[in-house]
N, C-alpha and C positions, 0 to 999 in steps of 0.2 A: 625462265621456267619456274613457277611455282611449286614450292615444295609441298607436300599431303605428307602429316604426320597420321602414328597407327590410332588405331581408336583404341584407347582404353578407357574401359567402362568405372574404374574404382576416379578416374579424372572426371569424367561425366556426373558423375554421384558428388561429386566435393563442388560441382559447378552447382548444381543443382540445388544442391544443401543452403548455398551464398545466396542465390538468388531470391528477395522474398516473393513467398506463396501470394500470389493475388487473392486466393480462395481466404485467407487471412483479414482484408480488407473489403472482404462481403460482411455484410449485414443479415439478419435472417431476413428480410421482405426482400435482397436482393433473389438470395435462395429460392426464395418460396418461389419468386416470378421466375425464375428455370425453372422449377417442377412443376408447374402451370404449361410453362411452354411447351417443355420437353413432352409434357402427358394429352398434350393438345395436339401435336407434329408427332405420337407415336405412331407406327402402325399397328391396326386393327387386331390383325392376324399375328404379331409376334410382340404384344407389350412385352414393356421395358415392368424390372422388378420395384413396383410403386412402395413395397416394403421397405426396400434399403434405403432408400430416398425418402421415405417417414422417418424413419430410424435416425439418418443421417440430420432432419431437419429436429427430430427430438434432443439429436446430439448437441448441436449447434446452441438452442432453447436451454437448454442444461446449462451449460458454459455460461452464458451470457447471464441467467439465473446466478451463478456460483460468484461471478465479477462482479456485478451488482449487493450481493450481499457482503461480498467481501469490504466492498470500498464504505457499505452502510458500521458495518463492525469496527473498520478504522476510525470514523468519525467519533462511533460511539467510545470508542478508548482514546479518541484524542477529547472530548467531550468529559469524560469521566478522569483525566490525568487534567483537564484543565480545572475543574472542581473541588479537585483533590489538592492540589497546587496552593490555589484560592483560601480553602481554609487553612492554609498553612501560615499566611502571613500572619507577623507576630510573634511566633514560634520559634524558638531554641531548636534547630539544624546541626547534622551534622552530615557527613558524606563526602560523595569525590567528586571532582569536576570532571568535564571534558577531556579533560589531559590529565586527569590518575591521581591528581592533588588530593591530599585530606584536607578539608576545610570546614571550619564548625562557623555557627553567626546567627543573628536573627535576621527572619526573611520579611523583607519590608518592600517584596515585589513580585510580583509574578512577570516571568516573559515569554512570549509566546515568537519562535523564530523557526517561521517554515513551519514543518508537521511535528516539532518540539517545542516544549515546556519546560521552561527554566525556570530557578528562585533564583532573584539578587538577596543577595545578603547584605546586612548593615557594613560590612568590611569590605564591601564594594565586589568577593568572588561571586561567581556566577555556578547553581549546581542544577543539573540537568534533574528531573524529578523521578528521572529513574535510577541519579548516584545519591539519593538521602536515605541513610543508614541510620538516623538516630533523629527524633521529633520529639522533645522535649517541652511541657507547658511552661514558662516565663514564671510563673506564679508559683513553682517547684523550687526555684531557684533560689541560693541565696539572696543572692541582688538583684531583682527583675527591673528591665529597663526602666525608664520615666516613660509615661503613657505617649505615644506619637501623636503630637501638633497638627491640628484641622481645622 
């Protein structure tokens, strides 16, 4: 004999929740071809509310607008931190690393790892371009390097 457990609805809702939305991995031209269909196969005499289905496809447009721009503004700050980076080399550094070190040195590198931008430094640390606390010109300095070999 098979057992039937009770229905509880708060079990229901956390099943729900797990499972991913299809509606998620629509497209809008998937969209649109429902509201095409749906407004095609309505009846006559009782349409369906073609507003909330504009609405919803406005929704949708929005989104996919806001993630598009979002990923164009990362670029543009991974573009402008690689720039920024760039004219560093040469430069009297100082800052933390990856792991909370204080490290000072001249940067005789830029490294680009994944969607970060590192300086190497002449002492071989490595400072992430968001740990440099202190950018000093060479030419400030008492003893500025010997010019680097090319």
């Amino acid at each position: 004999m098979t057992q039937i457990s009770a229905f509880n609805p708060a079990d229901a809702a956390l099943q729900q929740s797990q499972v991913p939305s299809q509606f998620s991995k629509m497209s809008s031209e998937d969209f649109i071809r429902i509201i095409f269909t749906e407004l095609s196969n309505q009846d006559p005499f009782q349409p369906n509310d073609s507003a909330a289905l504009l609405e919803q496809l406005d929704s949708i447009r929005s989104i996919e607008a806001d993630i598009k721009l979002t990923d164009q503004l990362q670029s543009l700050v991974f573009e402008n931190q690689l720039a920024s980076a760039s004219a560093m080399i040469g430069k009297f550094i100082g800052g933390l690393t990856a792991s909370n070190d204080r490290v000072a040195g001249y940067v005789v590198s830029v490294i680009r790892q994944g969607d970060e931008v590192n300086l190497e430094l002449d002492n071989g640390w490595v400072v992430p371009i968001g740990g440099v606390e202190t950018v000093i010109d060479p030419e400030l300095l008492p003893d500025p390097p010997p010019p680097a070999e090319g």
